[in-house]
mmCIF file of the N, C-alpha and C atoms, coordinates in Angstrom:
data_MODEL
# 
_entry.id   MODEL 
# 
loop_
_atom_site.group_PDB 
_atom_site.id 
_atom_site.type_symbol 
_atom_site.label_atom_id 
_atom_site.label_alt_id 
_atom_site.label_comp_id 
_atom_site.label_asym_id 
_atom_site.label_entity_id 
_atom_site.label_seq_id 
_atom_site.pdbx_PDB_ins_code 
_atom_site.Cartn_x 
_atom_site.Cartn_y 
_atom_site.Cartn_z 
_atom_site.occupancy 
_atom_site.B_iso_or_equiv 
_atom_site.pdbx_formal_charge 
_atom_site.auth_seq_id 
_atom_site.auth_comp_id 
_atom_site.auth_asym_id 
_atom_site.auth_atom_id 
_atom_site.pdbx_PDB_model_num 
ATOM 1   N N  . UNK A 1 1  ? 0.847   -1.181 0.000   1.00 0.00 ? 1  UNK A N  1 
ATOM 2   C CA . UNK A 1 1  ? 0.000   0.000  0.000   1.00 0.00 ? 1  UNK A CA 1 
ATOM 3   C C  . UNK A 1 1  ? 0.889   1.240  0.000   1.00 0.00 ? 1  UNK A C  1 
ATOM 4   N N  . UNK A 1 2  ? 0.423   2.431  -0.397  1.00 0.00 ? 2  UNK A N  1 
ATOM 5   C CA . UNK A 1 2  ? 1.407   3.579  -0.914  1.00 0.00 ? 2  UNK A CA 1 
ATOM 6   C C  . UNK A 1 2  ? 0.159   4.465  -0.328  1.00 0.00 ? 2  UNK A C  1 
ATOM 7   N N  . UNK A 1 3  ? 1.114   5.625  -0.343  1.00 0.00 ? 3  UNK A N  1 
ATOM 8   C CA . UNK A 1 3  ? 0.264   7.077  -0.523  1.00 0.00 ? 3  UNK A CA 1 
ATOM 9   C C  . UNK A 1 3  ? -0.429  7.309  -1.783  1.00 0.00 ? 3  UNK A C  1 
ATOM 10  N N  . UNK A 1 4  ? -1.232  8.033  -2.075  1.00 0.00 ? 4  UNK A N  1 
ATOM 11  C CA . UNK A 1 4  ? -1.617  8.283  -3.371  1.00 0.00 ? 4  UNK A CA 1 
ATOM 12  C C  . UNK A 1 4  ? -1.977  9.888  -3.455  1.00 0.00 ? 4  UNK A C  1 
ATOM 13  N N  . UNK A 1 5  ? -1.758  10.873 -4.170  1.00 0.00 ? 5  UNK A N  1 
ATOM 14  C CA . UNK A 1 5  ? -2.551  12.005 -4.395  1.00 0.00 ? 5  UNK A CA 1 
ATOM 15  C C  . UNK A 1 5  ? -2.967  12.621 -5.237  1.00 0.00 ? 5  UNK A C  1 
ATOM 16  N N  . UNK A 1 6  ? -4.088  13.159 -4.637  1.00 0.00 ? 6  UNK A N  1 
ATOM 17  C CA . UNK A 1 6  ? -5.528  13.665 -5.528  1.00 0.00 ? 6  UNK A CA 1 
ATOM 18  C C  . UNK A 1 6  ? -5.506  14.889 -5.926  1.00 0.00 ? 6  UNK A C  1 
ATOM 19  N N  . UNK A 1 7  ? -6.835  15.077 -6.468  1.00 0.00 ? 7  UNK A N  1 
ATOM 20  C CA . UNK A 1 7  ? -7.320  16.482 -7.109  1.00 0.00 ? 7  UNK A CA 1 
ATOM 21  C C  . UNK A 1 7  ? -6.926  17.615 -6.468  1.00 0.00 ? 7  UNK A C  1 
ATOM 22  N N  . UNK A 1 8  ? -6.516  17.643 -4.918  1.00 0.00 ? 8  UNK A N  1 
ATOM 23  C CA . UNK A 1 8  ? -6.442  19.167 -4.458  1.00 0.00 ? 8  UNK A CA 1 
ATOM 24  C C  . UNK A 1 8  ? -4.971  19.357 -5.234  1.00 0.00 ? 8  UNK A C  1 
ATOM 25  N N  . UNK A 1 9  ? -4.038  18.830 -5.459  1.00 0.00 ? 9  UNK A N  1 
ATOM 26  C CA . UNK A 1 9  ? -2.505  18.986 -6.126  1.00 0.00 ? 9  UNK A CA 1 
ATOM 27  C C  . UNK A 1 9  ? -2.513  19.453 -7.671  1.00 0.00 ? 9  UNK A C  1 
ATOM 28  N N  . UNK A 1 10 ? -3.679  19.007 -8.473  1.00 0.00 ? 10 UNK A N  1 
ATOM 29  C CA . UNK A 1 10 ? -3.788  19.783 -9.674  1.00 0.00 ? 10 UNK A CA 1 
ATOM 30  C C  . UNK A 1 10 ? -3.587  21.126 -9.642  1.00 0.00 ? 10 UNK A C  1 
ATOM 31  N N  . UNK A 1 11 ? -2.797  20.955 -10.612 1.00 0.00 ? 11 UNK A N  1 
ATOM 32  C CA . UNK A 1 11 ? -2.262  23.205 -10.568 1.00 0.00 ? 11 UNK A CA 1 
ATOM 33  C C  . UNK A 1 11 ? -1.606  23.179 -9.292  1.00 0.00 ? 11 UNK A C  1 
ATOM 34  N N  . UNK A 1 12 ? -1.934  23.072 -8.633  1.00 0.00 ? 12 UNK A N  1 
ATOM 35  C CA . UNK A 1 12 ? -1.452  23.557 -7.015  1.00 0.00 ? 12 UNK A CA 1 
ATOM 36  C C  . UNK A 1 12 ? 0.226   23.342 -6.906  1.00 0.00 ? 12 UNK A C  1 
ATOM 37  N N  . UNK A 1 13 ? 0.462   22.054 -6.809  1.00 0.00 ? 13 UNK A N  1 
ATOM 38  C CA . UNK A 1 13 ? 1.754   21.321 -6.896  1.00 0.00 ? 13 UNK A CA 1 
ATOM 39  C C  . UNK A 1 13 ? 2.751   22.289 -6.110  1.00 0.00 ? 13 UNK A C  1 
ATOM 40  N N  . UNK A 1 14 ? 2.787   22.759 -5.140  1.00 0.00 ? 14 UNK A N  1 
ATOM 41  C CA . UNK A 1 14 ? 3.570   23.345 -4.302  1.00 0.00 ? 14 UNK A CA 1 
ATOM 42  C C  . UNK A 1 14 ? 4.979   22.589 -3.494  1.00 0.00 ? 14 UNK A C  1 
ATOM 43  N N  . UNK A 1 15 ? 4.787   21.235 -3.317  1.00 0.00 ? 15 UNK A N  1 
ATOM 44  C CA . UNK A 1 15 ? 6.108   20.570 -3.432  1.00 0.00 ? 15 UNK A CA 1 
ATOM 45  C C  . UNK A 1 15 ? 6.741   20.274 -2.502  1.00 0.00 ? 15 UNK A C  1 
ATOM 46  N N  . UNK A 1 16 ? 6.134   20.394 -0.722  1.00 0.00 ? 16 UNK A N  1 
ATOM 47  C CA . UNK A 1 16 ? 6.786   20.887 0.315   1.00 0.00 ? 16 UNK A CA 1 
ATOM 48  C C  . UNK A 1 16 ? 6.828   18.686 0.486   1.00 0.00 ? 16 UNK A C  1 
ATOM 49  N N  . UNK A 1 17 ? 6.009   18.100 -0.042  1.00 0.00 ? 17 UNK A N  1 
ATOM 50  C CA . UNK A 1 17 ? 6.194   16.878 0.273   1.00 0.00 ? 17 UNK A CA 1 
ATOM 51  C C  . UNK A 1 17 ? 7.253   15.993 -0.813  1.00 0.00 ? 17 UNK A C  1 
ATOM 52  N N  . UNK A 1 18 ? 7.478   16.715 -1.712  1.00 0.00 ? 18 UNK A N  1 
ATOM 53  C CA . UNK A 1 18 ? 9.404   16.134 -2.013  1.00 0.00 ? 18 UNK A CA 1 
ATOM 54  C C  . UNK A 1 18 ? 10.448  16.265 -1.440  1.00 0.00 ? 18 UNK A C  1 
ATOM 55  N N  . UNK A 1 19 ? 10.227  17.768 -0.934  1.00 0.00 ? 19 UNK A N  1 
ATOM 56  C CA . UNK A 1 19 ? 11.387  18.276 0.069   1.00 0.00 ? 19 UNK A CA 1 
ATOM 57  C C  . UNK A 1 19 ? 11.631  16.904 1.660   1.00 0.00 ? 19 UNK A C  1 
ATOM 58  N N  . UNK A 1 20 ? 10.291  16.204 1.834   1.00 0.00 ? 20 UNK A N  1 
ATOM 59  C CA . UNK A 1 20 ? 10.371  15.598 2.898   1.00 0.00 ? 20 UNK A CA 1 
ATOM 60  C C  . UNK A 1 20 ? 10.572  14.261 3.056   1.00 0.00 ? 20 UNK A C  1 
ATOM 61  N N  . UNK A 1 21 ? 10.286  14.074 1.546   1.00 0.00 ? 21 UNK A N  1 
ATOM 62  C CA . UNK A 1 21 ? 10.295  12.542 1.465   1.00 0.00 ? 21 UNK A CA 1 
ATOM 63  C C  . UNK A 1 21 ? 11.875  11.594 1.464   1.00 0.00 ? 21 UNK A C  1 
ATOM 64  N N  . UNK A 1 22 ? 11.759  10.523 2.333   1.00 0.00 ? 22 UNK A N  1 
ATOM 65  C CA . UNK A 1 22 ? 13.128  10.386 2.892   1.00 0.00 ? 22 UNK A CA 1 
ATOM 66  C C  . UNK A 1 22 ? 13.217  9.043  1.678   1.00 0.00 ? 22 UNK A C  1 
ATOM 67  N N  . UNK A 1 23 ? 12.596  8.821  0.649   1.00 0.00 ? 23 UNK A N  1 
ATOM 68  C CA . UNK A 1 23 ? 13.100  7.740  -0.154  1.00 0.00 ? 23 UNK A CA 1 
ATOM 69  C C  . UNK A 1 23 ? 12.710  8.237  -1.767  1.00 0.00 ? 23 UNK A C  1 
ATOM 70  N N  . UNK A 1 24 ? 12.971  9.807  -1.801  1.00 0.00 ? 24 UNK A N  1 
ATOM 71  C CA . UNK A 1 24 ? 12.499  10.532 -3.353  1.00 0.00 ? 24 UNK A CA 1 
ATOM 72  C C  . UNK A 1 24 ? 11.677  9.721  -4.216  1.00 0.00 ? 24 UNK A C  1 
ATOM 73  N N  . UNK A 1 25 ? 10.388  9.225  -3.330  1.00 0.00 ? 25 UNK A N  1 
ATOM 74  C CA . UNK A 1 25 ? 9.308   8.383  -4.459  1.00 0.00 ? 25 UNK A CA 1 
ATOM 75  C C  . UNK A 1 25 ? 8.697   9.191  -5.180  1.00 0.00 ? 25 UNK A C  1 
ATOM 76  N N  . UNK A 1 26 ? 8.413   10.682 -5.118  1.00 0.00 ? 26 UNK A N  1 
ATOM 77  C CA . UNK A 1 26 ? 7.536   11.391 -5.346  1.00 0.00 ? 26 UNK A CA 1 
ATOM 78  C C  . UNK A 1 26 ? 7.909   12.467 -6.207  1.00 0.00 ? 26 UNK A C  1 
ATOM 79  N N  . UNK A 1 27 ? 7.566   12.479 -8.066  1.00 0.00 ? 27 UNK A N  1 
ATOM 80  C CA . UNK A 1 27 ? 7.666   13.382 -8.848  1.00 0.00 ? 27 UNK A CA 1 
ATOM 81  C C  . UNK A 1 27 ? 6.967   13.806 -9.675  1.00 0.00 ? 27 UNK A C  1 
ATOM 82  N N  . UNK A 1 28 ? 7.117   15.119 -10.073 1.00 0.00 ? 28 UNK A N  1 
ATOM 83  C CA . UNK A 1 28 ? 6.579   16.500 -10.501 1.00 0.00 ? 28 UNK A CA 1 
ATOM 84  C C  . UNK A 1 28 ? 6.236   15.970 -11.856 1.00 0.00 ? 28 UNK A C  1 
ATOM 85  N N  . UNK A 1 29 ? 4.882   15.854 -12.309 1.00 0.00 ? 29 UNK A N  1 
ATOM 86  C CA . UNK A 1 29 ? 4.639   15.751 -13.613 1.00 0.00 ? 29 UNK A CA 1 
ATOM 87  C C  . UNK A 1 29 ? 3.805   16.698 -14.289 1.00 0.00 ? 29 UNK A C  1 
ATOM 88  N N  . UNK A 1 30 ? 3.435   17.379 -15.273 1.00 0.00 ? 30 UNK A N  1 
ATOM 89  C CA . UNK A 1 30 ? 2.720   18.348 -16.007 1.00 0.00 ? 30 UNK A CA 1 
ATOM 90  C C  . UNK A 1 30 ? 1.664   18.838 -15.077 1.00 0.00 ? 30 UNK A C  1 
ATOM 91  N N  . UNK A 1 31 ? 0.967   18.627 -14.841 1.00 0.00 ? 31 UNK A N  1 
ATOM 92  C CA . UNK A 1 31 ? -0.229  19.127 -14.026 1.00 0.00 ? 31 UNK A CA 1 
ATOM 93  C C  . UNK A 1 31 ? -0.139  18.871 -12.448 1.00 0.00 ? 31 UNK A C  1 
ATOM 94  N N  . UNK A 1 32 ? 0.838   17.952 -11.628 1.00 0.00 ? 32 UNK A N  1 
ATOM 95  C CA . UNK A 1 32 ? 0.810   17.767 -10.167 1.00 0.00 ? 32 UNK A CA 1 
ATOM 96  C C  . UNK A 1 32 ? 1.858   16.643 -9.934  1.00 0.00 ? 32 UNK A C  1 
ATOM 97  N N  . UNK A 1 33 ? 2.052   16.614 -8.801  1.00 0.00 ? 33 UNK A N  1 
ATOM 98  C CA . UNK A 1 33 ? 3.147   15.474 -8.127  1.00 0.00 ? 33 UNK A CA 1 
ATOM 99  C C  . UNK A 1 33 ? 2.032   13.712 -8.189  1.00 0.00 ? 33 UNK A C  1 
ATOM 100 N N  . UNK A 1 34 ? 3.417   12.938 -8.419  1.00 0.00 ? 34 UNK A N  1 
ATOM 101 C CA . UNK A 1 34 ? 3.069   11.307 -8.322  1.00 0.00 ? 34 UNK A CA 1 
ATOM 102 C C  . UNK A 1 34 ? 3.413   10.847 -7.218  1.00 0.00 ? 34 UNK A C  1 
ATOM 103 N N  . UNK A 1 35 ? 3.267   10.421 -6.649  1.00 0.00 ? 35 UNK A N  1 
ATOM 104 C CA . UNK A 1 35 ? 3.732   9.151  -5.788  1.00 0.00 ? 35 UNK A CA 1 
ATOM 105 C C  . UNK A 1 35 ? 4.330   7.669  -6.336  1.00 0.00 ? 35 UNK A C  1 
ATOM 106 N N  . UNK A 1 36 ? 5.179   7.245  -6.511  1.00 0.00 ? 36 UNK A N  1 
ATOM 107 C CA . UNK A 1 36 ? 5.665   6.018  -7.149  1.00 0.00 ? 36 UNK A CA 1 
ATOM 108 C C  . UNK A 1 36 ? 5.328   4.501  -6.044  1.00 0.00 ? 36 UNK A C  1 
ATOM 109 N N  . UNK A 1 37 ? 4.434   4.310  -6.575  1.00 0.00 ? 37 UNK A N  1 
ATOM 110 C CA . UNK A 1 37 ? 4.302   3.316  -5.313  1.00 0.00 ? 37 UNK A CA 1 
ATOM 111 C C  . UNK A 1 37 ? 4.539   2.074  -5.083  1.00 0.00 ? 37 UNK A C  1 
ATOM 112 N N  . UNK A 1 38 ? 5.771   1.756  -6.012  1.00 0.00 ? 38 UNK A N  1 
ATOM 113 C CA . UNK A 1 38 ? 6.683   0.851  -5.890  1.00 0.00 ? 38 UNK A CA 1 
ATOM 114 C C  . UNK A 1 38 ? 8.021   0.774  -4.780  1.00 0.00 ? 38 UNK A C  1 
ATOM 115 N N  . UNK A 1 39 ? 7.657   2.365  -4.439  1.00 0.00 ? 39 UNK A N  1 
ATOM 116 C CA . UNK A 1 39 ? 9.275   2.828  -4.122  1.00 0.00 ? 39 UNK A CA 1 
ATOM 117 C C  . UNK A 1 39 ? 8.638   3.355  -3.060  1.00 0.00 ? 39 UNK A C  1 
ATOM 118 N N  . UNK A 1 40 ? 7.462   4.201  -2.559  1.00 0.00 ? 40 UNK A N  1 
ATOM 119 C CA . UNK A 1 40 ? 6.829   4.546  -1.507  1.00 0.00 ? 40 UNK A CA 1 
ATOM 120 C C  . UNK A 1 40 ? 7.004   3.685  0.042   1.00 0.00 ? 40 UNK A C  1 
ATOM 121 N N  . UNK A 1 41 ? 7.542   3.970  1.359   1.00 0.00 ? 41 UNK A N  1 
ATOM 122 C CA . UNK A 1 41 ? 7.520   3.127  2.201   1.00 0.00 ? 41 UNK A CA 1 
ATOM 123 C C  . UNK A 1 41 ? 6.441   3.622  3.110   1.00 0.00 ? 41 UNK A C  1 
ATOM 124 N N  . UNK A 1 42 ? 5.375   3.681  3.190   1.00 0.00 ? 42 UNK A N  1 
ATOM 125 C CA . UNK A 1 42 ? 4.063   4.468  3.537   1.00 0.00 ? 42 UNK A CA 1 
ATOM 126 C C  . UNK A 1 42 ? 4.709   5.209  5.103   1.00 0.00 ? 42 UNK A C  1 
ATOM 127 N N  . UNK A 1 43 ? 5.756   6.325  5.405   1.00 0.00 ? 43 UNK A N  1 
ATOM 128 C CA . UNK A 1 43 ? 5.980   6.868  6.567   1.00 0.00 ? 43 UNK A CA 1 
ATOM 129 C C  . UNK A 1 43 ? 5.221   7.617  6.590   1.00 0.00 ? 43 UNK A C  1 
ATOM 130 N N  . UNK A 1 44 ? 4.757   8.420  5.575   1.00 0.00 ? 44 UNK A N  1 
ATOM 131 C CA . UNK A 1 44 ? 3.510   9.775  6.194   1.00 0.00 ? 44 UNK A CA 1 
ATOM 132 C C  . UNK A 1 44 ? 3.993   11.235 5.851   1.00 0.00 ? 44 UNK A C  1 
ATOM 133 N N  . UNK A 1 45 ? 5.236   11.024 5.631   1.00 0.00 ? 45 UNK A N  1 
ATOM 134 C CA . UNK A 1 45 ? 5.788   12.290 5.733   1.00 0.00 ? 45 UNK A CA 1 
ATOM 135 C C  . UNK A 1 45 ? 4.980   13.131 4.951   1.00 0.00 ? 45 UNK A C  1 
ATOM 136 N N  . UNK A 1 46 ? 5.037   12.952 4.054   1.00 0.00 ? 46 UNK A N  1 
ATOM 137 C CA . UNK A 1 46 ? 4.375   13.602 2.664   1.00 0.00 ? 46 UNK A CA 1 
ATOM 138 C C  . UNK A 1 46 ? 3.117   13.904 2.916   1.00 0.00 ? 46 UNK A C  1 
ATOM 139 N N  . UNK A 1 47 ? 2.400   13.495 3.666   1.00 0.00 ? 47 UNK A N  1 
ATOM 140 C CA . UNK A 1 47 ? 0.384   13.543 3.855   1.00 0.00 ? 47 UNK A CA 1 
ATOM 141 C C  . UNK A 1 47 ? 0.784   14.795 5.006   1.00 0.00 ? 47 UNK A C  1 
ATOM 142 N N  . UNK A 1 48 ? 1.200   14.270 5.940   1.00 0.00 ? 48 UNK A N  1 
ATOM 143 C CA . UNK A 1 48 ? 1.597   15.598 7.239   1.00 0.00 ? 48 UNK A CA 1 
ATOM 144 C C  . UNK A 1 48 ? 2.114   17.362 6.732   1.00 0.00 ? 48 UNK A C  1 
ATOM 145 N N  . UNK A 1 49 ? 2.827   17.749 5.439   1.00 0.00 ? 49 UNK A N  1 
ATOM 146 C CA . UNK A 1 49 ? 3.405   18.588 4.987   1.00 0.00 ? 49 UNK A CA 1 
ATOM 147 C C  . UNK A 1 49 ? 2.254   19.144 3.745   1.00 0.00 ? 49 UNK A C  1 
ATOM 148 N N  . UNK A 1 50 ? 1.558   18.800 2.930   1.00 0.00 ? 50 UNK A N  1 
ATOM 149 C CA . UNK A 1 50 ? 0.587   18.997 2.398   1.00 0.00 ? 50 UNK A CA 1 
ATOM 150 C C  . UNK A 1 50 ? -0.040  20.292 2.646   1.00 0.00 ? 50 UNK A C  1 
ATOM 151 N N  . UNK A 1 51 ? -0.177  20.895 2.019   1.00 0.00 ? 51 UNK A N  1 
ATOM 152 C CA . UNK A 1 51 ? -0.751  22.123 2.563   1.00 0.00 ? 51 UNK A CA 1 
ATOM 153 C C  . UNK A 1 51 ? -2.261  22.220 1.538   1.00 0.00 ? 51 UNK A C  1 
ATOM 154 N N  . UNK A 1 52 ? -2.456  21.023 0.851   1.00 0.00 ? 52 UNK A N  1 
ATOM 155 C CA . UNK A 1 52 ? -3.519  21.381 0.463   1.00 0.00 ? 52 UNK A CA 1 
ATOM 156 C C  . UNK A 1 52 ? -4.462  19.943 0.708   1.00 0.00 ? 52 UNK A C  1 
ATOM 157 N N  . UNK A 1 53 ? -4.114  19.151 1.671   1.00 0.00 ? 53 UNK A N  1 
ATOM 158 C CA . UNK A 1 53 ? -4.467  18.050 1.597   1.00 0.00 ? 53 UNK A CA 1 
ATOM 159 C C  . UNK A 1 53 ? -4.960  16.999 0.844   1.00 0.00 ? 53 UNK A C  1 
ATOM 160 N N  . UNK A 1 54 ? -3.875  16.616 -0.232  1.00 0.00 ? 54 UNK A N  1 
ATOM 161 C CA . UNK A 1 54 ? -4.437  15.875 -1.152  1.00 0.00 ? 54 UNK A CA 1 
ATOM 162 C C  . UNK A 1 54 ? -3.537  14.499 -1.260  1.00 0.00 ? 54 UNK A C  1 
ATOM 163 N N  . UNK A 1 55 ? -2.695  14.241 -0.036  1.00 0.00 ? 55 UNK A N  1 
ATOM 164 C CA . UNK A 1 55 ? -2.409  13.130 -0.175  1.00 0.00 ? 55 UNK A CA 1 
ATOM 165 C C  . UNK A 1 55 ? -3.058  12.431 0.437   1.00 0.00 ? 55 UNK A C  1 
ATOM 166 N N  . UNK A 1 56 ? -3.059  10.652 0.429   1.00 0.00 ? 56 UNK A N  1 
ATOM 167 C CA . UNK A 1 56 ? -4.162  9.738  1.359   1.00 0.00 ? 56 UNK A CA 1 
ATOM 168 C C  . UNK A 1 56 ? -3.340  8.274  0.985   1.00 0.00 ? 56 UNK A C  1 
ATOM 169 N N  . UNK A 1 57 ? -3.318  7.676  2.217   1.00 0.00 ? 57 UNK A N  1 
ATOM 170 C CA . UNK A 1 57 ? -3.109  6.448  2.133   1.00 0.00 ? 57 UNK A CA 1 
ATOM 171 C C  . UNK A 1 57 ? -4.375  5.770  1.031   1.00 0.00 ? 57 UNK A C  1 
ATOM 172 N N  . UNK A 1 58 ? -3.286  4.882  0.137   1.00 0.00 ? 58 UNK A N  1 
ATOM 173 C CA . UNK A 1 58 ? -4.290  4.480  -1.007  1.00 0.00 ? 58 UNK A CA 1 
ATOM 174 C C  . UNK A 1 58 ? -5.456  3.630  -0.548  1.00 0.00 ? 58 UNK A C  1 
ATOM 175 N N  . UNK A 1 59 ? -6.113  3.046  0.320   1.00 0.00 ? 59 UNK A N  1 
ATOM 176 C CA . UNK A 1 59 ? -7.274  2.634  1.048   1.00 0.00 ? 59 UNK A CA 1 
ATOM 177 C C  . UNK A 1 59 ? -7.974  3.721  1.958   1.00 0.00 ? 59 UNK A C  1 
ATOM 178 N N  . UNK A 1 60 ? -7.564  4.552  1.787   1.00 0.00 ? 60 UNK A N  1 
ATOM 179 C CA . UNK A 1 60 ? -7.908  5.953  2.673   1.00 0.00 ? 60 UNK A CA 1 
ATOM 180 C C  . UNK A 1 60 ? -8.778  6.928  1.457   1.00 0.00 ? 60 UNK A C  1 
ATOM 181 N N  . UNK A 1 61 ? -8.333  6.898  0.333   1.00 0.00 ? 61 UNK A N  1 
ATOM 182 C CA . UNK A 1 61 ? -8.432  7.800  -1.067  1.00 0.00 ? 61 UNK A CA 1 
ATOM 183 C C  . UNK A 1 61 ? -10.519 7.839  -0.655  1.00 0.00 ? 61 UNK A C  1 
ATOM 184 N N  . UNK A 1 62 ? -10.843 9.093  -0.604  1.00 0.00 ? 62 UNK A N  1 
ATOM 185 C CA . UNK A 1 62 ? -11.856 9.413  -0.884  1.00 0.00 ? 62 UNK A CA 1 
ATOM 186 C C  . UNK A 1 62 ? -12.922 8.952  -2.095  1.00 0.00 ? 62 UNK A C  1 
ATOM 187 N N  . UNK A 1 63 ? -14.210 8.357  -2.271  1.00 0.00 ? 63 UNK A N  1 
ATOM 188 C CA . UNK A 1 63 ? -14.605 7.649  -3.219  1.00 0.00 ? 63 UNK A CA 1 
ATOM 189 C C  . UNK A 1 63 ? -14.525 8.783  -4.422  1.00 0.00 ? 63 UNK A C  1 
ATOM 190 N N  . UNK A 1 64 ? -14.985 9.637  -4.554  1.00 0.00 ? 64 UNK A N  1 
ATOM 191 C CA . UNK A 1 64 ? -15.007 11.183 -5.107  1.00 0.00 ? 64 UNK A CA 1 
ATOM 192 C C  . UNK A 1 64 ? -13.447 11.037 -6.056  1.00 0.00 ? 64 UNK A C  1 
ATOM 193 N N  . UNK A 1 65 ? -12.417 10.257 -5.181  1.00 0.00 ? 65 UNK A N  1 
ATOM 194 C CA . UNK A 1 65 ? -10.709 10.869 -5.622  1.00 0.00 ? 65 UNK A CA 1 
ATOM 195 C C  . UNK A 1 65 ? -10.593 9.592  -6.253  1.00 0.00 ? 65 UNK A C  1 
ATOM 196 N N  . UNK A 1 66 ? -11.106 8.398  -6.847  1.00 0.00 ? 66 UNK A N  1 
ATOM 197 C CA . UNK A 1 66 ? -10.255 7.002  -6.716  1.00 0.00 ? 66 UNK A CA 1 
ATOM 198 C C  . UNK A 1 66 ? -9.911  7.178  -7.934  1.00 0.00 ? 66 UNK A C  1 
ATOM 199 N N  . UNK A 1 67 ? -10.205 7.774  -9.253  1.00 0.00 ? 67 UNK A N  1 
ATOM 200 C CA . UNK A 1 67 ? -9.090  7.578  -10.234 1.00 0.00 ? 67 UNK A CA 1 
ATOM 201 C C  . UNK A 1 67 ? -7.948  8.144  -10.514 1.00 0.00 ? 67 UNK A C  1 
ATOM 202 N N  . UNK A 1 68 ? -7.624  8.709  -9.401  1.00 0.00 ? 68 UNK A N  1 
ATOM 203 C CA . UNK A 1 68 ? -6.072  9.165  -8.457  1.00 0.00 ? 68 UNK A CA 1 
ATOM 204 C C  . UNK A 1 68 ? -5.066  8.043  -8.597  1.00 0.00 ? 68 UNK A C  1 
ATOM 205 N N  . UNK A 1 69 ? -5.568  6.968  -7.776  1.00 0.00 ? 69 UNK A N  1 
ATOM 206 C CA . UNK A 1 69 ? -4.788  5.777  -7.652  1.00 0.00 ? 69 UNK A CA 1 
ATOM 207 C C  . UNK A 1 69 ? -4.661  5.281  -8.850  1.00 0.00 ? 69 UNK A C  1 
ATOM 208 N N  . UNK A 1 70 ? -5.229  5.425  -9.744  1.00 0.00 ? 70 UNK A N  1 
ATOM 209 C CA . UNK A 1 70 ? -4.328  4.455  -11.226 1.00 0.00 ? 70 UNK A CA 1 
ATOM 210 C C  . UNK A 1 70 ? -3.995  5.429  -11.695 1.00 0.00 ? 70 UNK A C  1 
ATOM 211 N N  . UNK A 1 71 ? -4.234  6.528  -11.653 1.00 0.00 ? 71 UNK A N  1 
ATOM 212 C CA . UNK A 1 71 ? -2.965  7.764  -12.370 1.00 0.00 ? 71 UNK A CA 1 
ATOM 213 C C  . UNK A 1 71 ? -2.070  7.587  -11.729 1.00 0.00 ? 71 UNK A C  1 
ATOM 214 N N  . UNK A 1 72 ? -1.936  7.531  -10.367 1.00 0.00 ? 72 UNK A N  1 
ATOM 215 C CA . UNK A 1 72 ? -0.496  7.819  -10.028 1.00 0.00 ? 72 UNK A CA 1 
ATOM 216 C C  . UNK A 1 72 ? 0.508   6.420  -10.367 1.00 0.00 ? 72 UNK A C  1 
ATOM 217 N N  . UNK A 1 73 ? -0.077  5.586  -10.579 1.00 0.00 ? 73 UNK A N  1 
ATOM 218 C CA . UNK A 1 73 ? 0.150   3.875  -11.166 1.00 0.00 ? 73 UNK A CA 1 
ATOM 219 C C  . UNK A 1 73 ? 0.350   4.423  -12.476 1.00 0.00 ? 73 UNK A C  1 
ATOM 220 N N  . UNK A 1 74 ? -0.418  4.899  -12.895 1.00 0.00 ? 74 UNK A N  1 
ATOM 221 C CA . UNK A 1 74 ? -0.061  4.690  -14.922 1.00 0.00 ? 74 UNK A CA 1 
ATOM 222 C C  . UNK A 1 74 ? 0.851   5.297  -15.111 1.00 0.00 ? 74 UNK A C  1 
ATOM 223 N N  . UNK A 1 75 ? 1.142   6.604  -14.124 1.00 0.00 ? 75 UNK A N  1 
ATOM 224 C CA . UNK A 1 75 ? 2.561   7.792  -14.676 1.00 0.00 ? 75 UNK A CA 1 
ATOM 225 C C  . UNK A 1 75 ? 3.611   7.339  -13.938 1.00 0.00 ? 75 UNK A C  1 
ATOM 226 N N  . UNK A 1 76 ? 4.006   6.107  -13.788 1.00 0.00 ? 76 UNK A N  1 
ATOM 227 C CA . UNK A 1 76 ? 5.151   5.455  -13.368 1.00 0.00 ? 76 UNK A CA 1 
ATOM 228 C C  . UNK A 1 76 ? 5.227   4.347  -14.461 1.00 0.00 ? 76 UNK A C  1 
ATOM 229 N N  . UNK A 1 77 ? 4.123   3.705  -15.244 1.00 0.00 ? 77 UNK A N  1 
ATOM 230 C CA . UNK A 1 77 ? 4.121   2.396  -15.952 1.00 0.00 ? 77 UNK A CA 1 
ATOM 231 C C  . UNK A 1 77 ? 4.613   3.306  -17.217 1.00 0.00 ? 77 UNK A C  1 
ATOM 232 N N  . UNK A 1 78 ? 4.387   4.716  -17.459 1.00 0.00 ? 78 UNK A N  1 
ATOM 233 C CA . UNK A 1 78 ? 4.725   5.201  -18.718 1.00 0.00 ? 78 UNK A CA 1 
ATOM 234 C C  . UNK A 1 78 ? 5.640   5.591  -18.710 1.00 0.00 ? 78 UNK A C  1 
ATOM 235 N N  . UNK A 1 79 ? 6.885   5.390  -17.893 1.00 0.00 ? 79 UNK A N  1 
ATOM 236 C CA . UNK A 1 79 ? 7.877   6.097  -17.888 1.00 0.00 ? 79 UNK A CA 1 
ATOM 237 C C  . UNK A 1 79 ? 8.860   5.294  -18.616 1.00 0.00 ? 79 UNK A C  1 
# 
């Protein structure tokens, strides 16, 4: 299980949860930050620093947010 984040990071992408992340899973793509959740070790850091609250443990993801979780899956499979 990984972090995953949502819609509040569109446009927004302010970034304070790369600065924190202690295993650089997490990068900047055209419209908002990924989570790689191969490489993710679910510490939290990243959900706690958020200033717009849009990260969520991926069983946590709001029903409203769930095609979050295979974006942030597909923009790692396309790389």
């Amino acid at each position: 299980m990984a972090f995953v984040i949502t819609s509040p990071c569109k446009e927004e992408k302010a970034g304070e949860c790369v600065e924190v992340c202690p295993v650089d899973c997490i990068e900047e793509g055209k419209d908002m930050f990924y989570i790689d959740p191969d490489i993710c070790i679910d510490c939290g850091a990243c959900e706690a620093v958020c200033p717009v609250e849009a990260i969520y443990m991926e069983d946590e993801v709001p029903d409203n947010e769930h095609e979050y979780v295979a974006l942030n899956k597909k923009f790692f499979e396309e790389k």
